[in-house]
C-alpha positions in Angstrom: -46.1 -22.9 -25.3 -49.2 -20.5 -25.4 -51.3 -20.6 -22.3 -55.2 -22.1 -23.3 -57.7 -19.5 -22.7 -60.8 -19.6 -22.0 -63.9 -18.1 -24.1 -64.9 -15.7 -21.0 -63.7 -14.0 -18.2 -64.9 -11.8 -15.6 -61.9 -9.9 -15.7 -59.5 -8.9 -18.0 -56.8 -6.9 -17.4 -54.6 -4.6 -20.1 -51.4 -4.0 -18.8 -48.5 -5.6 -16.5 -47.3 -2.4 -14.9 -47.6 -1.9 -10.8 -51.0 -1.0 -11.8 -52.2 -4.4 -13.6 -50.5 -6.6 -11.4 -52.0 -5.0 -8.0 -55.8 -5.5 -9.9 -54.9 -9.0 -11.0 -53.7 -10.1 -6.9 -56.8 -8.1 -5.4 -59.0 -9.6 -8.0 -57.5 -13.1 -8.1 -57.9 -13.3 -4.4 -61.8 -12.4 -4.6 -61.8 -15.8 -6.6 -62.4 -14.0 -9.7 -59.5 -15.5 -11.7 -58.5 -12.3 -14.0 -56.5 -12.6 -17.0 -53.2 -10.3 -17.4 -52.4 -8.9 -21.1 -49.0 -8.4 -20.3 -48.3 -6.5 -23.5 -45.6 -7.0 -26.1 -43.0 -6.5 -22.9 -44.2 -7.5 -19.6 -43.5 -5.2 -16.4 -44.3 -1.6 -17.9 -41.6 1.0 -17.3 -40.1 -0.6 -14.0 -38.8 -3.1 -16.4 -36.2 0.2 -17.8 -35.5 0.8 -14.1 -32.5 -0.1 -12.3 -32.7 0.7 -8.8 -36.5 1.4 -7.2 -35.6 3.1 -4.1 -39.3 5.0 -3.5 -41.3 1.8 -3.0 -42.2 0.8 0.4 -41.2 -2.3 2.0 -37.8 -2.4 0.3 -35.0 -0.3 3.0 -32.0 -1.2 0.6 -34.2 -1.1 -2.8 -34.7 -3.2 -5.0 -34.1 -3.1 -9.1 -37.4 -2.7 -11.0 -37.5 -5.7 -13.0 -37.2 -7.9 -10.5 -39.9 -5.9 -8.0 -42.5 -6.4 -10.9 -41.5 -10.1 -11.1 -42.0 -10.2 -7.6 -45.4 -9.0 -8.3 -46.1 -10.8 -11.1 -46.0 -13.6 -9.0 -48.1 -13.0 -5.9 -50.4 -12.5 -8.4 -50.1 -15.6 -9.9 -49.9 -17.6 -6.5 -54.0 -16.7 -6.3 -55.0 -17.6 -9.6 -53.8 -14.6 -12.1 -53.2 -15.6 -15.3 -50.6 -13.7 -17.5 -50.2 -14.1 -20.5 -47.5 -12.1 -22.9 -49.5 -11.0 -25.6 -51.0 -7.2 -26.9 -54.9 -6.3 -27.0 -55.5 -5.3 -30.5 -59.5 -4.5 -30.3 -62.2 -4.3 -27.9 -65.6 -3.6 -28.6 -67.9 -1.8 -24.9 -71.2 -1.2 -27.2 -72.2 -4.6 -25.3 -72.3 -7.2 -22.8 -70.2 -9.5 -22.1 -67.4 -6.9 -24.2 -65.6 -8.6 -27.0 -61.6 -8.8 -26.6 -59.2 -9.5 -29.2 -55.9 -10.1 -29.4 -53.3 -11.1 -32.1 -54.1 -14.6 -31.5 -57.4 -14.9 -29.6 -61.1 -13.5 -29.2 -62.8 -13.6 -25.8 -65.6 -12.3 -24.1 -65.4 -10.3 -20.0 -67.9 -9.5 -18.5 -65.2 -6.4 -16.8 -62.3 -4.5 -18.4 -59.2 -2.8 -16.3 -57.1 -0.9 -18.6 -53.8 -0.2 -17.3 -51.7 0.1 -20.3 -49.5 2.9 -18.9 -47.9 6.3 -20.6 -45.2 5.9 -22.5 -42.6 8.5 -22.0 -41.5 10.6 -25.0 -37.8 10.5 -26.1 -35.6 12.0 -28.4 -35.5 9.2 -30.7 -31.3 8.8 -30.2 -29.8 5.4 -30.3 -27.4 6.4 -27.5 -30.2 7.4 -25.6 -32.1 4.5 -26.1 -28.7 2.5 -24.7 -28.5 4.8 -21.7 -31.7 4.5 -20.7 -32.1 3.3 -16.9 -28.2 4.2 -16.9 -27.8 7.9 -16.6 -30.8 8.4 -19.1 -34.1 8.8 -17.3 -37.4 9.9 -17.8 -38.5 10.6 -14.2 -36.7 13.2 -11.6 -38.6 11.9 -8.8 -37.6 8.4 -9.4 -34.1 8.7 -10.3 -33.4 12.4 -8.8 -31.5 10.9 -5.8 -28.9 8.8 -7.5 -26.9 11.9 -8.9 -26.1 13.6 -6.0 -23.8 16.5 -6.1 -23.0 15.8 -9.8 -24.1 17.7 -12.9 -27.0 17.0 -14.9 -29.1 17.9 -18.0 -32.7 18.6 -18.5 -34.1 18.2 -21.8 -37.8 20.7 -22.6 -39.1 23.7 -22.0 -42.5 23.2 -20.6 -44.1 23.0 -16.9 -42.7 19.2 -16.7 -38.9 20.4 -17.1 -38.9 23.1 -15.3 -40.4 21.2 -12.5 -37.8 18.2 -13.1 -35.0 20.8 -13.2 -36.5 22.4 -9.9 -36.6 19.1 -8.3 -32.8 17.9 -9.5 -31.0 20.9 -7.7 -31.9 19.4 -4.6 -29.6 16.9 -5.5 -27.6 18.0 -8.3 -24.6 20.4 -8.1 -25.7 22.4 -11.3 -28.6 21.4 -13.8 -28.8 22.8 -17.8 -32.1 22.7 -19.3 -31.8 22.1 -23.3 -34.5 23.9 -25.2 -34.8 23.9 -28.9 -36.1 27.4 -28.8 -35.2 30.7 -27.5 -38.2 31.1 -25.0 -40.1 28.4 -22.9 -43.2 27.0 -23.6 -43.9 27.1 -19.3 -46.3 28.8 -17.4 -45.0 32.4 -15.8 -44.5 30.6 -12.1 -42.8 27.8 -13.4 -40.5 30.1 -15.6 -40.0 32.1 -12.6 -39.4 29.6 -10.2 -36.4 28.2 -12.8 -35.1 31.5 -13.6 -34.7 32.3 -10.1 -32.6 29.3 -9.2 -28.7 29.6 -9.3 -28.4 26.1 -10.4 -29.9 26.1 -13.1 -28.5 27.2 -16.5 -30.3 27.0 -20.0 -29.4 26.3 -23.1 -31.1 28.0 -26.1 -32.3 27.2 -29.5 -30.5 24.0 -28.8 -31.2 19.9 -29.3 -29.2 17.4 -27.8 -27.5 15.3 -30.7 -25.7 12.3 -29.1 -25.6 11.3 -25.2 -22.0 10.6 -24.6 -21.0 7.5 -22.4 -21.1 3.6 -22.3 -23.6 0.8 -20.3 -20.9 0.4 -18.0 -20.2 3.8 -16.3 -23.4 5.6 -17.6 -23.2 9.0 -18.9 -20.2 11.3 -18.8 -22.2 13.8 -21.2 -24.3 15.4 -24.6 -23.3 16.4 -27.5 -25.3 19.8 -28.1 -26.2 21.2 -31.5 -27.2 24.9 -31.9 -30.2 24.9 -34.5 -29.2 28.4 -35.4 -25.8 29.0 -35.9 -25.2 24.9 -36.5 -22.5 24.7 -34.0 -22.0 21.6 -31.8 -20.4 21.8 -28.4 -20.2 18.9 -25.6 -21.8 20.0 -21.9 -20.4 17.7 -19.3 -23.0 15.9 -17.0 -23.5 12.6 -15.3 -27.1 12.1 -16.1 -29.9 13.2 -18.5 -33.6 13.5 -18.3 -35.9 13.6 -21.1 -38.9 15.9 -20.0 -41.0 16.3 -23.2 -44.6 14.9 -22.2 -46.1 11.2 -22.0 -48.5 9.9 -24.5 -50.9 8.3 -22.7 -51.7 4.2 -24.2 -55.3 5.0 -25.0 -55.5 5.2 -29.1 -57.2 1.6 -28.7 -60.3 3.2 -26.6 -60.8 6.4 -29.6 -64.8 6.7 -29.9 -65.6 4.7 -26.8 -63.9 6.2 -23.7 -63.8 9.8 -22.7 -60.5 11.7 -22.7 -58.7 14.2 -22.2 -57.3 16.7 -24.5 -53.9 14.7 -23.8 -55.4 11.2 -24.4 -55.5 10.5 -20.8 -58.7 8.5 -19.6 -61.1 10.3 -17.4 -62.6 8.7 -14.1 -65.4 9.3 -12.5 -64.3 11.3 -8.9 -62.4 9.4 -6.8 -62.9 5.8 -8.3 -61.8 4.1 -11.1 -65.0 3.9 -13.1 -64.7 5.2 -16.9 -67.8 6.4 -18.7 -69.1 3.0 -19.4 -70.1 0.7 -16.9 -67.9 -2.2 -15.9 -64.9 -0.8 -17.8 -62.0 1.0 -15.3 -58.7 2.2 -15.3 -55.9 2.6 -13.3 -52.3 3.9 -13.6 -50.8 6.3 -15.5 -52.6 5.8 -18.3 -55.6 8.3 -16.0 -52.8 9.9 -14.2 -50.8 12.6 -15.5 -50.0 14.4 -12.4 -48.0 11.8 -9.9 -47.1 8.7 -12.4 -45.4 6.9 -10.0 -45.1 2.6 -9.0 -47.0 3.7 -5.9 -50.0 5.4 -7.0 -50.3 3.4 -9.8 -50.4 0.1 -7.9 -52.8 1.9 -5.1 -55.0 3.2 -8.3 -54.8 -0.8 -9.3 -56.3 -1.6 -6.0 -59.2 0.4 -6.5 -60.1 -0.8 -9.9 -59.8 -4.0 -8.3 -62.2 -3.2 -5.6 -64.5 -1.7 -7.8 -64.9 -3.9 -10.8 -65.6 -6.9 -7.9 -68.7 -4.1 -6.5 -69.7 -3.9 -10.3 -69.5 -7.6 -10.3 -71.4 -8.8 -7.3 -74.2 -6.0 -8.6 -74.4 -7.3 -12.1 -74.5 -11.0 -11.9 -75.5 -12.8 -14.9 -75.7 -16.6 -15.5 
């Protein structure tokens, strides 16, 4: 049964990552009573996580879907409401804004966007199945499960080479797959790579099938050469996808600044956007760290300052 909603809030949020769930407990217990657009899939990309080792307060871990239930729920306990549902328009030109979804139109009177950046992936239906299981999209995140084992890197920009970097600390040898015969990295980056004995690279190569099953993850790729057409099959244990995020901001086009990349921009060290009373928080204004715990302190602070805008703007 659809949740009734009301015709105004004083804050909406977009987005049920680590981000909108830390704004709707901060904001709910300020006894503003925020509403949560969870989205088409509630939890953001925890949800594809198994085990969350890198979030404090958790010594043994914890698996992602259920920390972001956990959340979900201290949320709720102080009056969030979330509702599972996607934000199809909004309209900043005045006040209160106008919010619409696919079945609703409301009015807030403040707007947190924390609709996350989706990770790009190759677009392969065993990749899609591995995901969270030897798949993964984030070295930091997942680096440390794959200790001592083998492991490919997919890209050939700053973020692979800085994922490869990061996996030899772990990993007993890593390969980075690259469609063409030169990187797309900066010079240090490229240096930094070249000069590591763990790494290897593939040329003028794209990865065609991940090998494996859901049970014991990944046992390897299937590799294509785009040039000579020759398949071969590289061993590994785990692969990550480092080709770029695409920031969820297409909705805010022509009313919030950007980015060449899409990614919102924030006024210096808050969470305020260009218009007043609209703030984000997250990943989708953070392309440099994109982790649970910066995205849930960058949720706190869009918290904290759309209840300043609030107690400064009070209308009737």
């Amino acid at each position: 049964m659809a949740k009734e909603l009301k015709d105004r809030y004083k804050v909406v949020i977009m987005g049920s990552g680590p981000a909108g769930l830390t704004a709707a407990l901060y904001t709910a217990r300020a006894n503003l009573e925020p509403i949560v657009f969870e989205g088409l899939e509630a939890g953001g990309q925890l949800t594809l996580t198994t085990d969350v080792e890198n979030f404090p307060g958790f010594p043994e871990g914890i698996l992602g879907p259920e920390l972001m239930d956990s959340m979900r729920k201290q949320a709720e306990r102080f009056g969030a409401k979330c509702v599972l549902g996607e934000i199809t328009e909004v309209d900043f030109s005045k006040k209160p804004f106008r919010i619409k979804t696919s079945n609703n139109e409301l009015e807030t009177d403040t707007f947190i966007i924390s609709s996350g950046a989706t990770a790009k992936m190759l677009g392969l239906e065993s990749e899609k199945k591995l995901l969270g299981r030897g798949v993964s999209t984030c070295a930091t995140c997942d680096g440390f499960f794959f200790r001592d084992q083998e492991l490919v890197v997919v890209g050939g920009g700053d973020s692979a080479m800085e994922e490869a970097t990061f996996l030899t600390k772990f990993a007993s040898k890593v390969t980075i797959v690259h469609r063409r015969e030169e990187l797309r990295a900066s010079k240090i980056m490229q240096d930094r790579a070249f000069k590591n004995e763990k790494i290897h690279f593939l040329w003028d190569s794209v990865v065609e099938e991940v090998l494996g099953d859901e049970k014991n993850g990944v046992s390897g790729v299937r590799i294509k050469n785009i040039k000579t057409g020759k398949t071969s099959t590289v061993e590994c244990q785990g692969m990550f996808v480092a080709i770029g995020h695409q920031p969820n901001t297409h909705l805010f086009e022509g009313q919030l600044d950007m980015d060449k990349d899409g990614y919102l921009i924030t006024n210096d060290k808050t969470s305020e956007t260009n218009i007043d009373g609209v703030f984000a928080a997250g990943d989708v204004q953070d392309k440099r760290y994109r982790q649970a715990i910066t995205a849930a302190g960058s949720g706190c602070m869009a918290a904290m300052d759309a209840e300043r805008y609030l107690e400064h703007h009070e209308e009737s």
